[in-house]
N, C-alpha and C positions, 0 to 999 in steps of 0.2 A: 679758690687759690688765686695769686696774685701771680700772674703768671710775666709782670714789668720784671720783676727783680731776678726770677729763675734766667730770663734771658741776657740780663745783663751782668751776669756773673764771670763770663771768662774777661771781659773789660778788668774785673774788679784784682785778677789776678797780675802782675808784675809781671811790665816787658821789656825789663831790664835784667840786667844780673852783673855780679859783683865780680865777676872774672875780671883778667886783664884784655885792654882793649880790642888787642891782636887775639884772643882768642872768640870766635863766634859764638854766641847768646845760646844757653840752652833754650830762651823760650820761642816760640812761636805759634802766634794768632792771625786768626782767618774772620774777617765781615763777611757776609753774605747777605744783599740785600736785593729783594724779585717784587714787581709787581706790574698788573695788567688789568686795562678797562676797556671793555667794551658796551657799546650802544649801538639802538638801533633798534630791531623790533623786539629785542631784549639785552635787557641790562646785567653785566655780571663786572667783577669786580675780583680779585685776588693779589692777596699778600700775603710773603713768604721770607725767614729771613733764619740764617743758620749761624751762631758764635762757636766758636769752636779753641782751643787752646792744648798745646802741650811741651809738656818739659823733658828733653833728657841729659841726661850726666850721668859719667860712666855705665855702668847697668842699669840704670834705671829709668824708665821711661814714663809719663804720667800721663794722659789725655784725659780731656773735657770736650763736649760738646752740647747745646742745644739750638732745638729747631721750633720754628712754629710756622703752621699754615692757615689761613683767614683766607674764606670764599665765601660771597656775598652773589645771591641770583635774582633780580626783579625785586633788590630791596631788603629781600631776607636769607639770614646765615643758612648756606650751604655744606662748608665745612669748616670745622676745628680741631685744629690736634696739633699738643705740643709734645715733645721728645727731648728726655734730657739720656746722654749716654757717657760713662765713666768707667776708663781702664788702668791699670798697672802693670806693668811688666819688670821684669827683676831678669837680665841673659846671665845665666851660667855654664855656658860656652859661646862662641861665635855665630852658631847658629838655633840654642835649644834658650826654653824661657818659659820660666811661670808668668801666670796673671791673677788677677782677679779685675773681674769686671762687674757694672750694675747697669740697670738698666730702668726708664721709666716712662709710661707710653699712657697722655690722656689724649682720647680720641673722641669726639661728642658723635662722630657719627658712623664709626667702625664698630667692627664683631664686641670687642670687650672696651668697656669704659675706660677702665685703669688697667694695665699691663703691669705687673711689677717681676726684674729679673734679676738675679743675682748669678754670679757663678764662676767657679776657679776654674785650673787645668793646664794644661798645657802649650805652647807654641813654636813652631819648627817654622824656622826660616827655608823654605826648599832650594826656592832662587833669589840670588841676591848680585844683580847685575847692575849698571849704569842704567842701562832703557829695560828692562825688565826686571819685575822683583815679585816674589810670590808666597806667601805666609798660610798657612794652615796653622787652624787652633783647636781643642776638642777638650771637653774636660764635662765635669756635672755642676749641677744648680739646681736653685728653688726658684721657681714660678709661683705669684698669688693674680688672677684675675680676675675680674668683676665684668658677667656678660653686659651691655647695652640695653638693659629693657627698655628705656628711655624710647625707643625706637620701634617699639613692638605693639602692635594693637590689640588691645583685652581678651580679641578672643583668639589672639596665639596661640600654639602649644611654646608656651616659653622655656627658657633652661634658668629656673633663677635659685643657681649657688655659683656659692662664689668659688675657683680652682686655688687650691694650695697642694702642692706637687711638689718630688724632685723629678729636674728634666736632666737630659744629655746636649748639651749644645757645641755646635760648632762650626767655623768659621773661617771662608776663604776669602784672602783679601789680594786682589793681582793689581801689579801699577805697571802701565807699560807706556812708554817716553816713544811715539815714534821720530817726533823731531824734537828737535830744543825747547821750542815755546807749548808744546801738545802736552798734555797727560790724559790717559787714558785711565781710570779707576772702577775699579769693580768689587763689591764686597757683598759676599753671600753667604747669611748667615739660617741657621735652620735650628731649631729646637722641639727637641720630640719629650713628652709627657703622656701619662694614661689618658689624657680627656681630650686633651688633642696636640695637633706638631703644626708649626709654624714657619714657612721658608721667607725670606725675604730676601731680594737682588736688587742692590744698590748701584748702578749703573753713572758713570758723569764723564764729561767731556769738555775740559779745561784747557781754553786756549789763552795764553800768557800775553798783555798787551806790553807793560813792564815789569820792572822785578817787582812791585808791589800792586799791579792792576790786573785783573782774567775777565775773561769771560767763562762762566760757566752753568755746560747744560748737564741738567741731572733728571735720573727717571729710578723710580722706585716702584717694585712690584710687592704688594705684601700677599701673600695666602695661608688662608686657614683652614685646617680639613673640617675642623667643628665647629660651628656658630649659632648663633638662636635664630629661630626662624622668621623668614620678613629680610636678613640683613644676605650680600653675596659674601662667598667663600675669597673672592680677591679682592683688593682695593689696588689701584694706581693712583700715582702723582708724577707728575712732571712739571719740573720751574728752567729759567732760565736766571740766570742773577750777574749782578756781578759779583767778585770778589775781590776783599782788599786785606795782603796778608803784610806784618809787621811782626 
């Protein structure tokens, strides 16, 4: 997979709009570009960079995003994994809303190679304040996964099928403004299926240089109850980046 073009897709998207001038742009895009080297009695190297974009007008709301992380150790790849994620929402009240969302996770050195999510339901706004705001979402879906053998030595006990399931997902997302230039973000999403359930906690901490420059620190926790043997049941990452929103 050519993974130049999957990343430059929310660029390819319009960040303009045909409104009138005095009313403000449904769209808005986010840069996110991270990277770090070290030397010395060992060499590592990391590159990380997230595009992100989304639209809304009246009820409706669109989001795009993808990620990738590249780590290099003493010359040879360490990690790889890109992340493309896609939602809609449609409010039919002030605070209720359907979605549907997708999801798509290649990971060269996580539990499962390819992740594939799909999935509708519902979403409740709880709190919806200036410095705080807090969303719940829950609804079903299909999972297809493909475990990592790639990673497993011959004489494992390995799991090699591949998962196609419906699962239950669902998803807290808290934003919370302590000062003007601060946002606090947290998004915790968890999906449970017969073969196994998957929590992850998106954690960041975005402080505003201008209205179009941040700095921000982000931390992700993934865990898996079931995985093939040789790989651990969690993975982290943590980047620092800047971002540049238009």
């Amino acid at each position: 997979m050519s993974y130049r073009y999957l990343l430059l897709f929310p660029l390819l998207l319009p960040a303009t709009s045909l409104a009138a001038e005095s009313e403000p742009s449904p769209w808005l895009t986010e840069i996110e570009l991270g990277y770090q080297s070290l030397s010395g009695n060992s060499d590592s190297s990391a590159f990380n960079t997230r595009m992100a974009a989304s639209y809304t007008k009246g009820r409706i709301k669109n989001t795009a995003e993808s990620k990738y992380l590249l780590a290099e150790k003493d010359g040879k790849e360490d990690k790889r994994k890109f992340q493309l994620n896609a939602q809609s929402n449609y409010k039919y009240d002030e605070k209720r809303y359907v979605l549907a969302s997708g999801s798509y996770v290649d990971d060269r050195y996580g539990p499962y190679f390819s992740d594939i999510v799909v999935a509708t339901g519902l979403g409740y706004q709880a709190i919806r304040k200036r410095q705080l705001q807090l969303t719940l979402e829950l609804g079903p879906g299909y999972r297809r996964q493909r475990p990592n053998l790639d990673e497993l030595d011959s004489d494992d006990k390995i799991l090699p099928y591949d998962v196609d399931e419906i699962i239950v997902r669902g998803q807290m997302n808290v934003e919370w403004r302590p000062r003007k230039n601060v946002t606090v973000d947290l998004t915790l999403t968890g999906i449970a299926g017969n073969s196994n359930s998957t929590i992850e906690a998106d954690t960041s901490l975005t402080a505003s240089i201008s209205d179009t420059l941040a700095v921000k620190i982000s931390n992700t926790q993934n865990y898996s109850t079931d995985v093939p043997p040789g790989l651990k049941n969690r993975d982290s990452v943590m980047t620092v980046n800047l971002l540049y929103k238009f």
